[in-house]
Structures are given as C-alpha cells and as structure tokens.
DRENKE-945119 format. One record per residue (C-alpha): residue in three letters; x, z, y; chain; residue number from 0. Coordinates in pm, 1 decimal, m for minus. Layout:
N
R ala X Z Y A NUM
...
END
This chain:
478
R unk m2584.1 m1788.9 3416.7 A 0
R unk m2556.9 m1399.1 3570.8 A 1
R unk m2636.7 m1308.8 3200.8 A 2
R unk m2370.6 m1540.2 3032.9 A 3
R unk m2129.7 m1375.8 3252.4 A 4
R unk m2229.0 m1012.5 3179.9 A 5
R unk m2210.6 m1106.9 2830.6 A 6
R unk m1839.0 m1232.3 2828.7 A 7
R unk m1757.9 m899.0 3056.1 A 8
R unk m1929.8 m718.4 2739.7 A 9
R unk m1745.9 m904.5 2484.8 A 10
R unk m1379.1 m839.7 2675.4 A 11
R unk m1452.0 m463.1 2668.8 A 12
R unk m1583.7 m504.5 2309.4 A 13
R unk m1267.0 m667.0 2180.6 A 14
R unk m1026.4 m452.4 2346.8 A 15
R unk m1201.4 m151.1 2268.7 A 16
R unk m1207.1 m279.9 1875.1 A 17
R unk m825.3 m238.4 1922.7 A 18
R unk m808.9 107.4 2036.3 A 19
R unk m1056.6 271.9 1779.0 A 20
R unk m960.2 76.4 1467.2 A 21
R unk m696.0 320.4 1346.1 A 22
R unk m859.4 592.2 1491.3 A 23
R unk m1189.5 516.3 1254.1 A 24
R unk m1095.7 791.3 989.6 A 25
R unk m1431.6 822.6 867.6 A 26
R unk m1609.9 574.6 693.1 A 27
R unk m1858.7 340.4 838.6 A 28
R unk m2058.2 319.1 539.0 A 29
R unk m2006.5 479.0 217.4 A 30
R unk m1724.1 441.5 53.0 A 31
R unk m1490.8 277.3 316.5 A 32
R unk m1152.5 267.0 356.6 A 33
R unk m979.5 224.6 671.3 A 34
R unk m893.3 m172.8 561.4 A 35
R unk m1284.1 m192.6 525.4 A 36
R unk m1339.2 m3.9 839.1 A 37
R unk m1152.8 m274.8 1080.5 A 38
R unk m1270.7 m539.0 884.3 A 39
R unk m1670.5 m469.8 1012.5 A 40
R unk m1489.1 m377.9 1363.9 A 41
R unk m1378.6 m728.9 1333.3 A 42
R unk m1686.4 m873.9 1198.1 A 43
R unk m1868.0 m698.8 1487.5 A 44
R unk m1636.7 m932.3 1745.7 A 45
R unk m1670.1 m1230.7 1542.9 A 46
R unk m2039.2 m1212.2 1545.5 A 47
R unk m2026.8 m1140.1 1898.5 A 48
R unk m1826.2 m1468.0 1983.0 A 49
R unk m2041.5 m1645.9 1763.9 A 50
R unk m2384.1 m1522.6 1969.1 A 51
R unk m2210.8 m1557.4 2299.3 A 52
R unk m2089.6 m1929.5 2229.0 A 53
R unk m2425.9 m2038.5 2096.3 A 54
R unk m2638.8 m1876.0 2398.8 A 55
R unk m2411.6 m2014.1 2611.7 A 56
R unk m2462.7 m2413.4 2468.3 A 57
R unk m2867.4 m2341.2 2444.5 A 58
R unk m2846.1 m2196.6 2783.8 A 59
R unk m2633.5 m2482.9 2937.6 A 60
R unk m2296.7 m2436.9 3105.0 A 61
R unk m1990.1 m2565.8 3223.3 A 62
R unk m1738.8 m2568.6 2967.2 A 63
R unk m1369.3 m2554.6 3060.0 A 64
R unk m1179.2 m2777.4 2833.3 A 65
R unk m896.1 m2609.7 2769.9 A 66
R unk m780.6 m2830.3 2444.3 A 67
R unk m567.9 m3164.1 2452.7 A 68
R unk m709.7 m3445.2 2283.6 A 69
R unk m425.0 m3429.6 2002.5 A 70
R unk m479.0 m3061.7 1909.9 A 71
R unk m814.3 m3077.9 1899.4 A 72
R unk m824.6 m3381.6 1681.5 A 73
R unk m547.2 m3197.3 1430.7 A 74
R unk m784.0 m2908.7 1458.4 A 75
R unk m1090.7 m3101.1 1375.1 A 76
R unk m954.9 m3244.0 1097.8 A 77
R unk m788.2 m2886.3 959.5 A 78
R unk m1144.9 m2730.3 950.8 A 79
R unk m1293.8 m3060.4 783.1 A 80
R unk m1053.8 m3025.2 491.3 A 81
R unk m1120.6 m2688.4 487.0 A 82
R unk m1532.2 m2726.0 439.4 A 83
R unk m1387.0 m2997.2 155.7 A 84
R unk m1194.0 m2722.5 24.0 A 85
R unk m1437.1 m2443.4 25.4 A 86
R unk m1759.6 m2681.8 m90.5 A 87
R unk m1547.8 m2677.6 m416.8 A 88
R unk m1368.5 m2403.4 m420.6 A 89
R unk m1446.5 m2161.8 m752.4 A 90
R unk m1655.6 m1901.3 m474.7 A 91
R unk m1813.3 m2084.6 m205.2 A 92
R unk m1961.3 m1742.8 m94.5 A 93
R unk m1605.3 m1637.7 m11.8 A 94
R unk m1437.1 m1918.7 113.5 A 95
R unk m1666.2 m2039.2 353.7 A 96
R unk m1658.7 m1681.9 507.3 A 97
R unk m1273.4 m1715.9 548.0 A 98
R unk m1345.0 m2056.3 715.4 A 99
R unk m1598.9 m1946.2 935.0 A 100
R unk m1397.8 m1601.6 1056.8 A 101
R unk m1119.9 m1811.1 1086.4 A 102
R unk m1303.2 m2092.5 1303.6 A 103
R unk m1463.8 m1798.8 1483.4 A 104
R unk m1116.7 m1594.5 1546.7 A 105
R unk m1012.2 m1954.1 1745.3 A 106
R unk m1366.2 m1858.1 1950.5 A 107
R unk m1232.7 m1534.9 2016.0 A 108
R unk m954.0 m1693.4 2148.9 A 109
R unk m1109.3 m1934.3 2343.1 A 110
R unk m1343.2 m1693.7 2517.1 A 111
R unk m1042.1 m1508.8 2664.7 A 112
R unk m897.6 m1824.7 2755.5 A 113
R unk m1119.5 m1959.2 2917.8 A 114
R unk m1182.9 m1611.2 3104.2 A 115
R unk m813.2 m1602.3 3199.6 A 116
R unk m762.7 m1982.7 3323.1 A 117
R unk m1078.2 m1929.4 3587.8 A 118
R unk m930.4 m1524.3 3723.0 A 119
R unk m607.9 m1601.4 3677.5 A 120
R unk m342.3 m1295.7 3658.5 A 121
R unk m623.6 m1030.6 3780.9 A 122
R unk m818.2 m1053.9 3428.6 A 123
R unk m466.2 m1101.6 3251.2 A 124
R unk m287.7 m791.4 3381.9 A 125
R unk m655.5 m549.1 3337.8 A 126
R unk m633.3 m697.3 2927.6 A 127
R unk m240.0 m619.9 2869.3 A 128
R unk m307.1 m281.0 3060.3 A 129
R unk m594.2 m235.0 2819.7 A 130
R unk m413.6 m299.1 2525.3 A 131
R unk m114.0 m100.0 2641.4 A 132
R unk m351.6 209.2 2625.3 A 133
R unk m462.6 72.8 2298.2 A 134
R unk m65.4 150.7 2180.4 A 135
R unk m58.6 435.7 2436.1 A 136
R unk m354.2 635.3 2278.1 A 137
R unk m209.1 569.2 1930.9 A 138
R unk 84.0 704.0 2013.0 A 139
R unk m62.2 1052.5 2137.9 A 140
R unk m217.1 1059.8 1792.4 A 141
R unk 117.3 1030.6 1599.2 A 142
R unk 282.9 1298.1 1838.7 A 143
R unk m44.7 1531.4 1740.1 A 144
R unk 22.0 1392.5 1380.7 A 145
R unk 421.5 1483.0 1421.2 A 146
R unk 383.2 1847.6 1539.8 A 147
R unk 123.1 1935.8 1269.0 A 148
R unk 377.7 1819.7 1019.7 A 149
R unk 646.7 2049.0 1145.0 A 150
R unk 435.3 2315.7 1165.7 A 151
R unk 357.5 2306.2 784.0 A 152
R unk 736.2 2297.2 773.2 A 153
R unk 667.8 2089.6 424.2 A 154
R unk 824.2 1702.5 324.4 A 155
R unk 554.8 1473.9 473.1 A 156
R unk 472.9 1126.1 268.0 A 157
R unk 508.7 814.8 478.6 A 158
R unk 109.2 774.9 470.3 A 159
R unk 112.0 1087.5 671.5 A 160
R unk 354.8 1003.1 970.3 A 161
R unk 194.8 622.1 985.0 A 162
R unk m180.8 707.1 997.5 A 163
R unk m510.3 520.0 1043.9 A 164
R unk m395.3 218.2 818.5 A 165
R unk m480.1 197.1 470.9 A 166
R unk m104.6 49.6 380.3 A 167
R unk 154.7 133.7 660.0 A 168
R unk 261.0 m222.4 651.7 A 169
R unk m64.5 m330.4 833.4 A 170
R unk 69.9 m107.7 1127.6 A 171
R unk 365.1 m317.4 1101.5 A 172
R unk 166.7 m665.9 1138.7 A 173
R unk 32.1 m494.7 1470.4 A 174
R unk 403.7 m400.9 1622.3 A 175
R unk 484.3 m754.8 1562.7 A 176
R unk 230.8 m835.5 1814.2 A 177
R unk 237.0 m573.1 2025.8 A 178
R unk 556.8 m480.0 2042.4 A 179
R unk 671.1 m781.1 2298.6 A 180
R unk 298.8 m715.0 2500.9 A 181
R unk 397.9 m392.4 2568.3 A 182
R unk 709.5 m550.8 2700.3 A 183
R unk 512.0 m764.0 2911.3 A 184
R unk 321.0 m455.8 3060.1 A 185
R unk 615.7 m301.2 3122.1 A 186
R unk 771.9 m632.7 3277.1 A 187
R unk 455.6 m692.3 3514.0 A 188
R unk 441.2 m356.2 3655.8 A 189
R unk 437.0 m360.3 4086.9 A 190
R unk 627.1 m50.4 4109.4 A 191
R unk 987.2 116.9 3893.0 A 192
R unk 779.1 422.1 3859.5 A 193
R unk 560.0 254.2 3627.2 A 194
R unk 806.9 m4.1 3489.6 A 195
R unk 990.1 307.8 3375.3 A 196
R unk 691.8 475.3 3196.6 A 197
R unk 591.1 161.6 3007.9 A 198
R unk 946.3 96.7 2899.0 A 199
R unk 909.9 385.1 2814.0 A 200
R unk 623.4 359.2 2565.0 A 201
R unk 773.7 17.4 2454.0 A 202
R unk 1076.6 252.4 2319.0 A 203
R unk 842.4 459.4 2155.0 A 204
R unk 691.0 187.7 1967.7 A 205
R unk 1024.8 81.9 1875.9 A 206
R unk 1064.3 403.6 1748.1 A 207
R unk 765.9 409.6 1514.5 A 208
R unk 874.4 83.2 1360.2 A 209
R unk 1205.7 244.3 1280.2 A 210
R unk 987.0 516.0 1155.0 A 211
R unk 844.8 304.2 896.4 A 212
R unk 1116.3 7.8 881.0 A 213
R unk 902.3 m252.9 904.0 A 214
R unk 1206.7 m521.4 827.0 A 215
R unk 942.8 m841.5 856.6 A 216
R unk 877.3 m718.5 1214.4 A 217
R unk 1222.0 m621.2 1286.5 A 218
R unk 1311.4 m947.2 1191.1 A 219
R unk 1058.3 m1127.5 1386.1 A 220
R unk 1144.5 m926.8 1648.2 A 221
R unk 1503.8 m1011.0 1661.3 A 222
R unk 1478.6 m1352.4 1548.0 A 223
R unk 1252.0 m1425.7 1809.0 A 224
R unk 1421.6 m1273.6 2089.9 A 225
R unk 1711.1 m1421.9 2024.2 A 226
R unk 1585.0 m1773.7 1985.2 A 227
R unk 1387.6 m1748.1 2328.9 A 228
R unk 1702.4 m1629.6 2507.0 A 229
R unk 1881.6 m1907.3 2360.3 A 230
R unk 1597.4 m2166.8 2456.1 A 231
R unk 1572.3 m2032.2 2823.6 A 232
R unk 1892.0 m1866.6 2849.1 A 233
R unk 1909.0 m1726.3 3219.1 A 234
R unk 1485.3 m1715.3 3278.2 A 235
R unk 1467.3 m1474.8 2951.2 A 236
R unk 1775.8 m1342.0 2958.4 A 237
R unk 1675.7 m1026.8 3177.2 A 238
R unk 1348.7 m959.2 2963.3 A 239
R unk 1529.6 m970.8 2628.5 A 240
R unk 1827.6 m771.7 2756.9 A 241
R unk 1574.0 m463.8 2876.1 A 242
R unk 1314.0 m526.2 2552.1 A 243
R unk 1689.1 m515.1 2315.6 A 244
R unk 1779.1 m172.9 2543.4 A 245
R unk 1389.4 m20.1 2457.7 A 246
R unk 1500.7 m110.4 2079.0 A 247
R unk 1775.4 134.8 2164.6 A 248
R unk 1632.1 385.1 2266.0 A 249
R unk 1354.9 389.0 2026.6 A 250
R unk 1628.7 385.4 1742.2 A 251
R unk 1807.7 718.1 1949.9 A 252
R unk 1453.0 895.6 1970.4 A 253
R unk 1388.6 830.3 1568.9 A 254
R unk 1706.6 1006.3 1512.9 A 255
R unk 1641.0 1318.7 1727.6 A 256
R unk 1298.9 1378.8 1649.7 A 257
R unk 1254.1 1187.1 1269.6 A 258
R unk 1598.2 1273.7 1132.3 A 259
R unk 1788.5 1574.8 1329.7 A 260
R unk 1513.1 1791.0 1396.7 A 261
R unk 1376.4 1776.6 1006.0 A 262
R unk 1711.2 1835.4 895.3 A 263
R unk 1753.4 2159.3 1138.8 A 264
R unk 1459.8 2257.5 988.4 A 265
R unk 1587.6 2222.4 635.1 A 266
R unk 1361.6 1915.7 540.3 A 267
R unk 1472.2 1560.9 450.1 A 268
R unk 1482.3 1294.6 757.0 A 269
R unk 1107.1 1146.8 778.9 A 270
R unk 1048.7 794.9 755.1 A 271
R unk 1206.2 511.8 526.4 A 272
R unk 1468.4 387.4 768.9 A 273
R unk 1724.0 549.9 550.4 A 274
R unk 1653.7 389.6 219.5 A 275
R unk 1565.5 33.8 342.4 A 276
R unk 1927.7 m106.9 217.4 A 277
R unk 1888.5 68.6 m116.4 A 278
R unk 1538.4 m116.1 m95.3 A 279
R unk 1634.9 m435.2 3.0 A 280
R unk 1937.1 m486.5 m259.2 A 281
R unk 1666.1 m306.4 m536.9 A 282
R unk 1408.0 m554.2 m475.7 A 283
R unk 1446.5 m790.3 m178.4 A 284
R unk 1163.4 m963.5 m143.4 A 285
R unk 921.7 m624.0 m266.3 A 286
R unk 728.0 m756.5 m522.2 A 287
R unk 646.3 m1101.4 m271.4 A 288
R unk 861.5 m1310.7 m550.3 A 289
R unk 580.0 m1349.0 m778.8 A 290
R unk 330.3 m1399.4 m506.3 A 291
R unk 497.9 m1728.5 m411.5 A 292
R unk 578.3 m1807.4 m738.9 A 293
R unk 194.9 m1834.4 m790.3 A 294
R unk 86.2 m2019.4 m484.9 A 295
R unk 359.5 m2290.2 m598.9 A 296
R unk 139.1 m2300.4 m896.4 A 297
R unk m181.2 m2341.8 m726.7 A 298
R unk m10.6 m2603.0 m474.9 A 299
R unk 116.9 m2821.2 m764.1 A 300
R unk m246.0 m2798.3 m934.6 A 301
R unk m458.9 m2809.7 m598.1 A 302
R unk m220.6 m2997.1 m375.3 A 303
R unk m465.6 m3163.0 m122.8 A 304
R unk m733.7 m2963.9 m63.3 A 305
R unk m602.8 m2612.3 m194.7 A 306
R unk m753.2 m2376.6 m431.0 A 307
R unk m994.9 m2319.8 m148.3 A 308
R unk m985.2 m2017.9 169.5 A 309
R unk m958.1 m1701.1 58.4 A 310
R unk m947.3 m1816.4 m330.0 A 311
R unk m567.7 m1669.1 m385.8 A 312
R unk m743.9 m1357.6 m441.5 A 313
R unk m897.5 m1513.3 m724.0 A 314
R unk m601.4 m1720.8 m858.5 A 315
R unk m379.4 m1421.3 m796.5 A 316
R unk m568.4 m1143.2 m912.4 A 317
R unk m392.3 m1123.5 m1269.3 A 318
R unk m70.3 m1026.7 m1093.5 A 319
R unk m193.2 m709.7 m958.5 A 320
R unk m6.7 m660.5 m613.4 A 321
R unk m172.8 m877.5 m384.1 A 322
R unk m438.7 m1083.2 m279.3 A 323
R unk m250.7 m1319.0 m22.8 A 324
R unk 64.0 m1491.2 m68.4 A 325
R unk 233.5 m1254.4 183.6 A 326
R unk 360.8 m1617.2 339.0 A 327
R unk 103.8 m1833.5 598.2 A 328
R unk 251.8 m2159.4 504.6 A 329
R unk 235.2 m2096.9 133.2 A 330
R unk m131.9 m1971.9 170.0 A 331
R unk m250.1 m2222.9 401.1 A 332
R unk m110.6 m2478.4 165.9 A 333
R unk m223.2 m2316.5 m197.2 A 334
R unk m595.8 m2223.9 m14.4 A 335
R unk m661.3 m2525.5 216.0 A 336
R unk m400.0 m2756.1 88.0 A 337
R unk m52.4 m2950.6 208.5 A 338
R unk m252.7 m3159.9 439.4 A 339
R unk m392.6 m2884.9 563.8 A 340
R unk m95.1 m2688.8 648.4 A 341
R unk 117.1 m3007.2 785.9 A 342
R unk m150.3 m3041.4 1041.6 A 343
R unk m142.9 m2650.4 1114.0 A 344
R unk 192.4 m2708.4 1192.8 A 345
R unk 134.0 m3006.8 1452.2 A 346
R unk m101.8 m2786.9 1608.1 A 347
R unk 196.1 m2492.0 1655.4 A 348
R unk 441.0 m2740.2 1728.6 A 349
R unk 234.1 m2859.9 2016.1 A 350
R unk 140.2 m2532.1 2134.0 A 351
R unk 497.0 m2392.8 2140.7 A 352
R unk 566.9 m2692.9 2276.9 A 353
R unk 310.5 m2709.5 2586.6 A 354
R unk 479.4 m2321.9 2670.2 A 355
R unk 836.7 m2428.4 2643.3 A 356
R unk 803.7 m2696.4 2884.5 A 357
R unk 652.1 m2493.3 3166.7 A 358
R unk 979.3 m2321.9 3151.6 A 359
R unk 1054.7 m2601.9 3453.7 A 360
R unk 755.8 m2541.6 3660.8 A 361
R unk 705.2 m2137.7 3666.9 A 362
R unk 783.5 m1909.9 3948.4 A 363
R unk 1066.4 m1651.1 3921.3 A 364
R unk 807.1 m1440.1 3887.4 A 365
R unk 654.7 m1582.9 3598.3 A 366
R unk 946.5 m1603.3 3381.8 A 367
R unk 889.9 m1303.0 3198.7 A 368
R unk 567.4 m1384.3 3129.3 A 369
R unk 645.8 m1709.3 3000.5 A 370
R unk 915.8 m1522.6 2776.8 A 371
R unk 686.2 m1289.7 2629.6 A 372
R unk 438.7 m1542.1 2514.1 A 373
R unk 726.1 m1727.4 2304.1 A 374
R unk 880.3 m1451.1 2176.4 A 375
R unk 536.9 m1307.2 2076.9 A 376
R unk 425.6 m1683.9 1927.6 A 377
R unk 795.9 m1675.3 1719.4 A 378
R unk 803.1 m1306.3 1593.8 A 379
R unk 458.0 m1393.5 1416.8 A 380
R unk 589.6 m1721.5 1266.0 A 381
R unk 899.7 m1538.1 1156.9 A 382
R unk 732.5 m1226.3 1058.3 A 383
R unk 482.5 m1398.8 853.4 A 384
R unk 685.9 m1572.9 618.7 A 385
R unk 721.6 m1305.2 413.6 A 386
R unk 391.5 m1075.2 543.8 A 387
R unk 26.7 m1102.9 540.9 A 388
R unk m37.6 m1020.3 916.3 A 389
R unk m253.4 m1325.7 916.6 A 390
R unk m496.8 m1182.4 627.8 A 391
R unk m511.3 m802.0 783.0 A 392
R unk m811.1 m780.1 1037.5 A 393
R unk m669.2 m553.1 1315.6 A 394
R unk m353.1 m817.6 1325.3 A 395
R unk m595.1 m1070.5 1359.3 A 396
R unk m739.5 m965.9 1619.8 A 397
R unk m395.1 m885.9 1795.1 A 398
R unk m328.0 m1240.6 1737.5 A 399
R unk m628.9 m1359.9 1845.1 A 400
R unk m614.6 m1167.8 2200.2 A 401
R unk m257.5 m1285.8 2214.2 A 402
R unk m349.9 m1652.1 2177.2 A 403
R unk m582.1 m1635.1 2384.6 A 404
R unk m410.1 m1431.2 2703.4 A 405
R unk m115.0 m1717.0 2630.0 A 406
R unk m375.5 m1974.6 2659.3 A 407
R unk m511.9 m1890.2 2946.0 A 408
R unk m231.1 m1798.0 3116.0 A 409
R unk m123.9 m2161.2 3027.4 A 410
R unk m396.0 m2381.0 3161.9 A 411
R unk m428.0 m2101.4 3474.0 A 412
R unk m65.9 m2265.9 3560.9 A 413
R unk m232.6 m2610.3 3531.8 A 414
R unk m300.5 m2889.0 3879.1 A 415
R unk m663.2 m2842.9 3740.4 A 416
R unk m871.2 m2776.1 3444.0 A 417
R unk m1157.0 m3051.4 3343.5 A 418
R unk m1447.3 m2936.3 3248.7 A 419
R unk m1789.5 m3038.2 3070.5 A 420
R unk m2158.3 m2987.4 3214.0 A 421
R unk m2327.5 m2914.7 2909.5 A 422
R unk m2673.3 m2995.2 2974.3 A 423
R unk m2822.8 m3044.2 2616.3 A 424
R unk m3172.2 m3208.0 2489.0 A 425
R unk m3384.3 m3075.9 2197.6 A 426
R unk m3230.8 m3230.4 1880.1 A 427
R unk m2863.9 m3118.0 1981.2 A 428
R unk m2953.0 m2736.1 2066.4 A 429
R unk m3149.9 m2754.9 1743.0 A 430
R unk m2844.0 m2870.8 1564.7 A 431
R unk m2634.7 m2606.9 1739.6 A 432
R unk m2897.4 m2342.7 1677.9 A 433
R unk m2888.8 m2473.9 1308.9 A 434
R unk m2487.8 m2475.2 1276.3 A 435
R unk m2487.6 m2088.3 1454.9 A 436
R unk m2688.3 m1953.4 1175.9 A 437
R unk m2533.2 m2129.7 893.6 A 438
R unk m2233.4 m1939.7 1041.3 A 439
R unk m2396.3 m1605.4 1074.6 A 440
R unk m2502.8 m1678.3 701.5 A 441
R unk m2179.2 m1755.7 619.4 A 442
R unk m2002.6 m1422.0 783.8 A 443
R unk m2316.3 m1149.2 632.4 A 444
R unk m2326.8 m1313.5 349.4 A 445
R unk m1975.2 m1324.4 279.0 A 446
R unk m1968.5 m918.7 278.5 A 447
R unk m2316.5 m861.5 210.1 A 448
R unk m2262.9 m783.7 m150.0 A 449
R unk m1967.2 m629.0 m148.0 A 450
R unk m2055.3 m421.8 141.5 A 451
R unk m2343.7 m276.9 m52.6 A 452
R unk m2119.6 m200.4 m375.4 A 453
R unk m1840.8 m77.2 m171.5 A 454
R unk m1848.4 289.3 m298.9 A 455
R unk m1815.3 165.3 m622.6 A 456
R unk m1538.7 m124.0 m615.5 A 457
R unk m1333.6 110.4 m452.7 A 458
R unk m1383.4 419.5 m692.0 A 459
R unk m1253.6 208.4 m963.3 A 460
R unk m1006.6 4.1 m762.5 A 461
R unk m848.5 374.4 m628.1 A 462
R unk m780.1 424.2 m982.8 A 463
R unk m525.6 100.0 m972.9 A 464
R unk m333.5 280.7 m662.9 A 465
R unk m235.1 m85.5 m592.8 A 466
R unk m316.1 m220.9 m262.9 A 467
R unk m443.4 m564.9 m221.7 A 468
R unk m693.6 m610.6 49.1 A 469
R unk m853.3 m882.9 155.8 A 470
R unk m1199.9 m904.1 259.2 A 471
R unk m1225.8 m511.8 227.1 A 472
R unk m1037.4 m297.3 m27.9 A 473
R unk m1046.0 m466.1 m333.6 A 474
R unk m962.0 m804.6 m258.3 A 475
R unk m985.3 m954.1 m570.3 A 476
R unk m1270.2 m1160.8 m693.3 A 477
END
C-alpha cells in the first residue's frame, strides 16, 4: 500500500511537471521532432504512467473510491463500447484504437487526481493550482526573455517568435482557455492581498498574451463563459467574474504599452495580430474551419452510427490539406465515433455540469469562487471548442485532464461521504486485468511506434507542405 501511495505522489509531480516543460522542450526528443511531437511523448509518458499505476494498484488490491454515479458511468460504458465497434472497423485499427485507449486513459488521469483530491481535500487542491500557476508563471519569464531579445534586434518579429514553444500558436491558445480561469482561481484562493495581488497579477499577464496572439475561440470562451456563470449564480460569481473581467483589462492596457506603443517608439509595427483580427474575421470567418465541417457532415451522413472510426478524420480529411480534426468536438466525436456516440457524450456533460451547478446551494462563502471557476473553466472549453481542436492538441489535453480532475475531486470532497470498493481480486480477474493493461500498452506504443521511428522523414517532407495539421505527431494524416 506505502508503495501505491508513493507512486500516485510520483505521478502528481509527473503530470504537473509535464505542464511546465512542454513548451519549454525546444529540442527534439528524438530525431526529427517537432514541438507538437515533443508533448505528444510528454503525454504518452503520463498516460503510460496512469495506465501502470491503475493496473498495480487492482493486482495489488485496494480500496477504490467510487467517485462515478451509476448513470455516468453507464453512458460512459457504453461511449467506449461503441467506440471499440468503431475502431474494430475503422479503415486503421492501429490508429484508432490508440485514440481510444489515450482517450480512456486521459479519463484515468483524471480519475487519479480525483480521487487524490476527494481523500486531502483543499491541501492537495491548492499545492496542484499553485503548481500549475508556476507552470504559466515560468512561461511567462520565458516570453519576457523572448520580448527583450526582440527589441534588442530592433527588427519586425513574426508571430511564431513572440508565441514560442508551440508548433502553431493556436495550441497556446487551447492552453489559455484552460488556464486562464485556474489562474483566476489561484489568485482567488490566496490567504493573504499580498499574494492575491501578485497572482492577479500574472492572470493579467496571461490576458495579455492572448491579446498578443488574439486567440478569438478563447476570447470567446472566455467571455461566453463568464458571462453565463454570472448569470447562473448571479451574486456567488459575481465578485470572481467582476475581478477575472478587470485582469482582462489590464492585460489588454499592458499589450498596448509594451506590444504596440513601445514598437512603434521604436519605429517598428505593433507586435502581435490583435490589430488585424477584424480584417481577419470579415476575410475569412471561420479560417479555413468551413471545409473541415463540411467534410465531417460527409462522413456523418455516410458513417452515422458508429463514425468513420477515432482518429480516422485524419484519413477522411487528408485531401483537404489544412487539418486533421474537424476543429469542432461535437462534429468529430460524431463523424469518428458516431451520433450515438456523441449524444451520450453529451449526457455525460450535461450531468457533470449539472452535479456542479447544484452545489451552488450547499457551498460555503468561501467556496464560491471555487465553484465559479470550475464552471466557467467546464463552459469556456465547450464554447471554445466548437470551432478549435483543443481536444486533439496534447498539452490541452492534459490541461483538461488536470482540470477535470481537480473539479472532480473537489466535487465529491464536498460530498456526506464517498463509497468505496475493497478490491480484493482472485487469479482469473487479475489475469484478465493484467491481460486488458497490456492490450492497452500495445495499443498506445504501437500506435506511435512506426511513426515514431520514421519521424525524421514524415516531417522533412511534410515541412515542405508548410501546412499544419497535427494529430498524433506532425503529420497527422494517414
């Protein structure tokens, strides 16, 4: 049991650390990496972890918190069935049943923290958002380094320069969305105005960097969300939203000083896009995403109920050239893993939003920031992902996974009592588990295996496209 529990403590530190070195991973991990392929084997290493940690933890027998209603689980069950359907027929097997197992494994992730969180309770919470605070924190100290190097060359720098450690700024976007209302909730659950002050502080900063590279999905989940919350709660998230609103503010006031009036003292152009995202947006306002849908309507109509299988729009898709997602998680859940599929993905949210919303009655004063947070956070990646593929990008999926899983926990942690399950296991079920752990790991290594070992190559003649469209690594296509 001692070893169980210095696993999870190793997993925690592994996870959060995973979020402060992915964009700071410049060099490749193995030849011919990108930064996409970089956080995708940081993310593979957590995966795997969860995967190892669950499985010793069944063989070694434990108590299992049970931190699932009956209805979600059911919905969930029956989500991932039609999914193994989907991917025993899907055109790649190889492919798809490593987006189902990642995907099943990401929910492990989850649950880990969870279930972390609902036994210590705002202690463990507090040390992860502080964690991932520094995670935004250290980030930040790499842009100001990245900032003054650029004015000291005194020349016009590219957007690619000022956003760095992402192979597409856009995936730094489907981070903000995330961690833009955590750092909020840092900020929020501070003990003393000293160091309220400094993380509001940081919160405007981030602000600042999304104005930097206007982001309008997350600015629009952002707002969106915010303003639906305050609605819902009105007076509990009313002083959260007004402060978090304020830190958007200020983050717009700093990107004009130090992106736009500095530069031009200098004699250089303002930096960023934040300028030309009308011209944009009446040019082409949906960027390019038009076509995207357009196809996953196709595969919908000709794969309506169990989907062209996971991960396969990067197959059906790849004739169009500028993505390998539908940039939308209810069209791709619905062209990959079918309608059914995505009508019980939605039960599941609904529930989930649900179960948060109504402890809006039973919270402490004290909690009611908290509780605001988690929605906002939950509604801002609904939003956001309409029209975005933060659900396809690793280091966004791992956001979301830590996010999910802090809410979670936090959740049940609020609960009379959690039930449990003494898992105390005979030989044919731990050699079933055993068995259904390394049809996983199969699954996972040999889902980038072959890739992995070609990568120097797919991406030498995929560089020559100078189209993005990631998915497992680099060249998402298949």
């Amino acid at each position: 049991m001692a070893a169980a529990i210095n696993l999870r403590s190793v997993f925690l530190f592994w996870l959060v650390a995973s979020l402060v070195i992915s964009p700071f991973l410049v060099f490749p991990l193995v030849s011919g990496a990108y930064f996409y392929d970089n956080q995708r084997l940081i993310e593979f290493s957590c995966v795997l972890f969860a995967l190892v940690l669950v499985w010793f933890q069944l063989i070694k027998g434990s108590t299992i918190p049970l931190l699932l209603s009956r209805p979600v689980t059911l919905l969930l069950a029956l989500i991932f069935l039609l999914g193994l359907v989907s991917s025993s027929a899907a055109y790649s097997p190889r492919h798809a049943f490593f987006e189902w197992t990642n995907l099943l494994l990401l929910i492990c992730v989850s649950w880990l923290v969870a279930s972390d969180i609902s036994a210590k309770g705002d202690q463990l919470l507090d040390k992860l958002l502080m964690l991932c605070g520094l995670a935004c924190a250290a980030y930040l100290l790499l842009e100001i380094a990245v900032y003054i190097s650029v004015l000291k060359a005194g020349v016009q720098p590219k957007l690619s320069q000022l956003i760095v450690g992402f192979g597409n700024y856009r995936s730094f976007n489907y981070v903000q969305t995330i961690s833009l209302p955590l750092l909020g909730l840092v900020a929020a659950r501070m003990p003393d105005r000293g160091r309220r002050f400094f993380w509001w502080g940081i919160t405007a900063l981030w602000w600042m960097l999304l104005f930097v590279s206007a982001g309008r999905g997350t600015f629009v989940g952002q707002t969106v969300a915010i303003a639906m919350v305050w609605f819902s709660l009105r007076q509990a998230a009313g002083a959260w939203c007004r402060v978090m609103l304020l830190a958007g503010l200020a983050g717009l006031v700093a990107y004009l000083f130090f992106y736009v009036a500095i530069p031009l003292l200098l004699g250089l152009e303002p930096f960023g896009l934040f300028f030309s995202t009308a011209a944009r947006t009446l040019e082409n306002p949906t960027s390019g995403r038009l076509l995207l849908w357009v196809r996953a309507l196709e595969i919908i109509r000709e794969y309506p109920w169990f989907g062209a299988g996971p991960l396969h729009f990067a197959h059906y898709g790849r004739d169009l050239g500028i993505g390998s997602s539908p940039h939308s998680w209810p069209l791709q859940i619905a062209s990959e893993w079918g309608m059914p599929a995505l009508l019980l993905l939605c039960g599941v949210l609904g529930l989930a939003m649900y179960k948060l919303w109504r402890l809006r009655t039973t919270i402490t004063v004290r909690d009611q920031d908290t509780l605001t947070v988690w929605l906002v956070t939950g509604w801002a990646i609904l939003v956001d992902g309409l029209v975005s593929g933060l659900i396809v990008m690793p280091t966004s999926q791992l956001w979301i996974a830590m996010y999910v899983g802090c809410a979670w926990g936090w959740t049940y942690s609020h609960s009379p009592s959690v039930k449990t399950m003494n898992f105390r296991s005979s030989v044919v079920p731990l050699i079933i588990i055993s068995l259904a752990a390394l049809l996983m790991m199969y699954a996972l290594v040999n889902g980038i295996w072959p890739e992995l070992k070609e990568l120097s190559v797919l991406n030498a003649s995929y560089a020559k496209d100078t189209v993005l469209a990631p998915r497992v690594f680099s060249n998402g296509s298949f």
